[in-house]
KEVOGU-880234 format. One record per residue (C-alpha): residue in three letters; x, y, z. Coordinates in steps of 0.25 Angstrom, whole numbers, padded with zeros to 4 digits, m for minus. Layout:
<dogus>
  nugu      u      v      w
   ALA      X      Y      Z
...
</dogus>
This chain:
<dogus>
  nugu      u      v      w
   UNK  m0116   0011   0136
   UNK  m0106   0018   0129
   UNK  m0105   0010   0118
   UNK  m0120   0009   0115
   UNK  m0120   0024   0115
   UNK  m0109   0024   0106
   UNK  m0115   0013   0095
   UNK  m0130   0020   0097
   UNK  m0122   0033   0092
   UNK  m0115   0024   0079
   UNK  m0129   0019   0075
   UNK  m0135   0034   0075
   UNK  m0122   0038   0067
   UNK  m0124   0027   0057
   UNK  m0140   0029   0056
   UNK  m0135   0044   0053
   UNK  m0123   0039   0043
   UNK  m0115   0032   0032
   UNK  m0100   0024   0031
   UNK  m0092   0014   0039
   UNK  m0080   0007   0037
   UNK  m0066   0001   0041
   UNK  m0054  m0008   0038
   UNK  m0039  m0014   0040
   UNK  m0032  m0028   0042
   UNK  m0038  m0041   0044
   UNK  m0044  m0050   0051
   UNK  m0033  m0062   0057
   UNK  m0044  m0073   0059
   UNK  m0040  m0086   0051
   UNK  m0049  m0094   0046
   UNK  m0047  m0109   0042
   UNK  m0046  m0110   0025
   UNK  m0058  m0114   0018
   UNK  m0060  m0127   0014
   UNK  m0073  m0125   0007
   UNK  m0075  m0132  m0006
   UNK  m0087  m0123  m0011
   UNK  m0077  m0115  m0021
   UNK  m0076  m0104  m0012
   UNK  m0063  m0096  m0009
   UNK  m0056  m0103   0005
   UNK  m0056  m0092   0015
   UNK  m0041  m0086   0017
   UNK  m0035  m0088   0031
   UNK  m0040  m0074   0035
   UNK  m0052  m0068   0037
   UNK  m0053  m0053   0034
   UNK  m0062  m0044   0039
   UNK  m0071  m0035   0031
   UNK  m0078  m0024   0038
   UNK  m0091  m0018   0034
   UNK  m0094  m0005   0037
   UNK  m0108   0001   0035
   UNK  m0118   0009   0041
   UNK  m0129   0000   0050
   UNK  m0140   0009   0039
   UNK  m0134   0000   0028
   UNK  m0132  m0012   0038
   UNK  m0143  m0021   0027
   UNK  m0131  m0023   0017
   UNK  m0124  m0032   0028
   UNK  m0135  m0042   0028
   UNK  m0134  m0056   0020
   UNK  m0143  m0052   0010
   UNK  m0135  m0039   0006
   UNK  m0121  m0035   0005
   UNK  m0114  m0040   0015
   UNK  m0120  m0052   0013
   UNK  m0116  m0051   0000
   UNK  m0103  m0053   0002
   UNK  m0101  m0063   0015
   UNK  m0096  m0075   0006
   UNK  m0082  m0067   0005
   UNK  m0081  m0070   0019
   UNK  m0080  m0086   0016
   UNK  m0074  m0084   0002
   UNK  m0063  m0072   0006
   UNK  m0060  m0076   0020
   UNK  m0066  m0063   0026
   UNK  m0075  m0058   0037
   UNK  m0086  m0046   0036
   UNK  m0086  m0038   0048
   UNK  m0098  m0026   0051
   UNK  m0100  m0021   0064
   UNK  m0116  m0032   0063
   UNK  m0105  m0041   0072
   UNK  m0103  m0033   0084
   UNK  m0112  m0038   0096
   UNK  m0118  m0032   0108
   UNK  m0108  m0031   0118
   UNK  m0095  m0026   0107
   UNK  m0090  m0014   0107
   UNK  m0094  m0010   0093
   UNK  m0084   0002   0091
   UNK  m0072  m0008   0094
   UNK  m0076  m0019   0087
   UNK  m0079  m0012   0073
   UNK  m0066  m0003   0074
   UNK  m0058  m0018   0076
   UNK  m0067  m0024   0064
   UNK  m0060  m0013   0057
   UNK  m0047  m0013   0061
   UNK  m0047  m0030   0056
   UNK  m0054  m0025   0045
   UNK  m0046  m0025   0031
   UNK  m0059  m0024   0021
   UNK  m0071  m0013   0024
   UNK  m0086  m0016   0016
   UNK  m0090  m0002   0018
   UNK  m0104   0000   0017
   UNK  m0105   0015   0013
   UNK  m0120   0022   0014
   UNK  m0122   0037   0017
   UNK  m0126   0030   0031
   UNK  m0112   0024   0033
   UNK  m0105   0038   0027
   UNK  m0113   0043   0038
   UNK  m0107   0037   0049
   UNK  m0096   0043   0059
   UNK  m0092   0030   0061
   UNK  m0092   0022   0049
   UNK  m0083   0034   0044
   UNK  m0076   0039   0055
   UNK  m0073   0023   0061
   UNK  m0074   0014   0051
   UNK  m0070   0020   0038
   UNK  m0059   0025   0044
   UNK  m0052   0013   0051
   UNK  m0056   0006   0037
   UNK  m0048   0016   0032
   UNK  m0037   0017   0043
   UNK  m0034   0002   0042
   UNK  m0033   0003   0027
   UNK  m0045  m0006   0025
   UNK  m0050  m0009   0011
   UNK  m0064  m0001   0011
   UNK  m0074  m0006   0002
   UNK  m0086   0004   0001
   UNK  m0099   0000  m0003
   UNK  m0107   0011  m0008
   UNK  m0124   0007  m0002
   UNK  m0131   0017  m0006
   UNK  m0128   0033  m0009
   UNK  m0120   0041  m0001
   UNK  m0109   0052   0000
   UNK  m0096   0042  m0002
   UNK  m0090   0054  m0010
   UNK  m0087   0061   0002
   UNK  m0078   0050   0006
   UNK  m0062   0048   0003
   UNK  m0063   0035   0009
   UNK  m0075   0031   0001
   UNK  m0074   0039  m0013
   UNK  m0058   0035  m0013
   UNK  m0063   0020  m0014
   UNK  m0070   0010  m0023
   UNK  m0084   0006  m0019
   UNK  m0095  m0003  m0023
   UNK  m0106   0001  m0030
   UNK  m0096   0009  m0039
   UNK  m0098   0024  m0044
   UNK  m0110   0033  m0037
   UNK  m0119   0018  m0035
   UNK  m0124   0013  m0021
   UNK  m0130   0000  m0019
   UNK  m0143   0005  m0015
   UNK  m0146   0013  m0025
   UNK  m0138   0005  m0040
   UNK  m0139  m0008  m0035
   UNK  m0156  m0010  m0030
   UNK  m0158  m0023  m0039
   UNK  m0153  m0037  m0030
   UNK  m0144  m0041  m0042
   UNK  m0138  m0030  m0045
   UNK  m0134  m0027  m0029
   UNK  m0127  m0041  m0029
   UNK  m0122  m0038  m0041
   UNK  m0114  m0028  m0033
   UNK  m0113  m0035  m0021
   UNK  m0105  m0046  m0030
   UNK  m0097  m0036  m0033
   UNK  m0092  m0030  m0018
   UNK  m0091  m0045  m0015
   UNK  m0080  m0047  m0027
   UNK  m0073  m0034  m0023
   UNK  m0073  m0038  m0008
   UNK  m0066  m0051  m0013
   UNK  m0056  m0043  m0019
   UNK  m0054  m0035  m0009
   UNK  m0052  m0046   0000
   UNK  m0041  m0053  m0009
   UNK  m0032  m0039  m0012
   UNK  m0034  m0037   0006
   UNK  m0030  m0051   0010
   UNK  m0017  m0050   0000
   UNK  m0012  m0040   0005
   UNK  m0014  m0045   0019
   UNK  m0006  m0057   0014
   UNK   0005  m0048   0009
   UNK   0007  m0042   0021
   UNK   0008  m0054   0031
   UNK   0020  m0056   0037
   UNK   0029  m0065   0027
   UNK   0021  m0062   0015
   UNK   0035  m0053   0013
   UNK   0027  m0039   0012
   UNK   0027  m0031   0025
   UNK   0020  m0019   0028
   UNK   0028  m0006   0024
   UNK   0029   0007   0031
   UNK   0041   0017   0028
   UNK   0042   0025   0017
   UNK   0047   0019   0004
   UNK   0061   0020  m0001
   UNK   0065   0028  m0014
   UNK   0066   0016  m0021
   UNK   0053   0010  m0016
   UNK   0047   0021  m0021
   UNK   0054   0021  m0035
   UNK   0051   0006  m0036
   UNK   0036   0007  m0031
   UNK   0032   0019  m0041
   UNK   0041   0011  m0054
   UNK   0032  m0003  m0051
   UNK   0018   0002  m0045
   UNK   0014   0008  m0059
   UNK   0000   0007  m0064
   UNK  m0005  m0001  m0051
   UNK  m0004   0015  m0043
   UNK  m0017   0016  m0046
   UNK  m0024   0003  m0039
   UNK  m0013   0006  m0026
   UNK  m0018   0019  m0025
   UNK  m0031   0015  m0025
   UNK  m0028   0004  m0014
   UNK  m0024   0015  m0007
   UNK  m0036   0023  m0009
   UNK  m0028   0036  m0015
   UNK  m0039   0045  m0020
   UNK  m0041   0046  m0035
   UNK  m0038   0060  m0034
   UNK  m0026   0059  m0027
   UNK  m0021   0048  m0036
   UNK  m0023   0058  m0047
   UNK  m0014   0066  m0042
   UNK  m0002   0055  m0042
   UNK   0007   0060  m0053
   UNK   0005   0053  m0065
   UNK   0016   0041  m0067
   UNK   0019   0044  m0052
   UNK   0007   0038  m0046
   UNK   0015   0029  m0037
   UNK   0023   0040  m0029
   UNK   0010   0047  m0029
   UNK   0003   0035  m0019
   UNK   0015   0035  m0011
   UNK   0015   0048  m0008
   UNK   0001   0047  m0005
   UNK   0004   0037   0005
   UNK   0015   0044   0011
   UNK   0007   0057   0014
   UNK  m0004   0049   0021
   UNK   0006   0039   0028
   UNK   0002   0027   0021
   UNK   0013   0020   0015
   UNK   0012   0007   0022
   UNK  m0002   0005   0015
   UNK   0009   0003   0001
   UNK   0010  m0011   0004
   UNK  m0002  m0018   0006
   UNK  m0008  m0008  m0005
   UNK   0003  m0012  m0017
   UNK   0001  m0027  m0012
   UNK  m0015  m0026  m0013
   UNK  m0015  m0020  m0028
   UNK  m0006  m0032  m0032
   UNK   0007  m0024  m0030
   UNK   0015  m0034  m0019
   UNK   0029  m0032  m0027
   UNK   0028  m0016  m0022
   UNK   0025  m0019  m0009
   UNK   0036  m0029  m0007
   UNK   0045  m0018  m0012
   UNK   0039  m0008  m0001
   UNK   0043  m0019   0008
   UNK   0056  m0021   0005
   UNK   0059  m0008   0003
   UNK   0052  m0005   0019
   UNK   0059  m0017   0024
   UNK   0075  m0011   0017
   UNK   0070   0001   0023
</dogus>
């Protein structure tokens, strides 16, 4: 009885509100390679899980003919699996069973509306175990709203770019799955830079996870060979611009570590040199942890 009070008191909230979302790891499932001769891409050994996080006002855009729809061939050509909170049936306890969706979530499709900014627990629950887990958020901007007021959400990239919305640029059919293309090509990208990092990190891909401090000499030999590529790990690691403004010019390097450091998140380095395309630092980090 409980429980029903509880989720009768989450739909008033969302009819009132606006933002939901969540993220970190993957799903272990395996699946059996694809053997399809169609031309499409075989589906990888493991599925990964992508969870949508919306407010129920905006729940049209998970129907076939709309967004999500949109974008459900990734699940046979990139090997993952879509995962919105439509698949909990009577009986579940809904609270536990979306807070375990996003804690095997590794990718967020955030569907933000003014509705979903809105909502205690799209913000309050979900964006922030997307943002605990280190879930790669993806915002999707619907219609206008207040996504300014949002670190979170102003620090990112989203999709329509700029001060556009889907409801209110994109009215004409074409031009909406124009865009639609569009987040489907940026989701499969999405999907590739995630799933190699997974990869680099399994146990005897020779890249373990760091977490003490590094070494003088790690430090010298990060900040000589990172160069021009701070600006994409800073990004991964969603420093503000504001803040990487402040990074001394020439010095950028020191300037993300330090940021790390002060918010105790230095063992993100890895996975974040590996997923802009710079493994070579984060087996020196490695090595460097492992002499330590």
């Amino acid at each position: 009885m409980t429980i029903d009070l509880q989720r009768n008191d989450f739909r008033r909230a969302e009819d009132e509100a606006f933002i939901r979302s969540l993220f970190k790891r993957y799903i272990t499932s395996s699946t059996s390679p694809s053997t399809d001769t169609t031309g499409e891409a075989p589906m990888t050994t493991k599925t990964l899980k992508v969870f949508v996080t919306y407010s129920h006002k905006d729940a049209a855009y998970l129907k076939d003919d709309s967004l999500l729809g949109f974008l459900r061939g990734l699940e046979k050509t990139e090997g993952i699996e879509f995962w919105t909170d439509q698949s909990i049936v009577a009986g579940d306890l809904w609270d536990e069973v979306i807070k375990e969706n996003l804690r095997n979530s590794r990718i967020a499709l955030v569907l933000v509306s003014e509705w979903f900014l809105d909502s205690d627990y799209c913000r309050n629950v979900e964006i922030q175990a997307l943002l605990a887990g280190k879930a790669h958020l993806m915002p999707i901007i619907l219609s206008p709203c207040s996504w300014q007021h949002f670190d979170w959400l102003s620090s990112r990239q989203f999709l329509p770019p700029g001060d556009e919305s889907i409801e209110e640029h994109y009215t004409k059919a074409g031009k909406r799955k124009r865009l639609f293309l569009q987040i489907k090509d940026q989701l499969r990208t999405v999907v590739g830079r995630v799933r190699q990092v997974h990869q680099a990190l399994e146990p005897g891909a020779g890249l373990q996870p760091y977490s003490s401090p590094c070494s003088g000499k790690a430090r010298v030999l990060l900040c000589q060979r990172l160069g021009s590529d701070w600006r994409t790990l800073a990004d991964y690691l969603e420093i503000p611009p504001y803040e990487q403004d402040r990074f001394e010019r020439g010095d950028e390097c020191r300037g993300i570590l330090v940021w790390l450091e002060n918010r105790r998140r230095l063992e993100m380095l890895p996975e974040a040199l590996t997923f802009v395309g710079r493994k070579d630092l984060a087996e020196l980090l490695a090595s460097d942890s492992a002499r330590g």
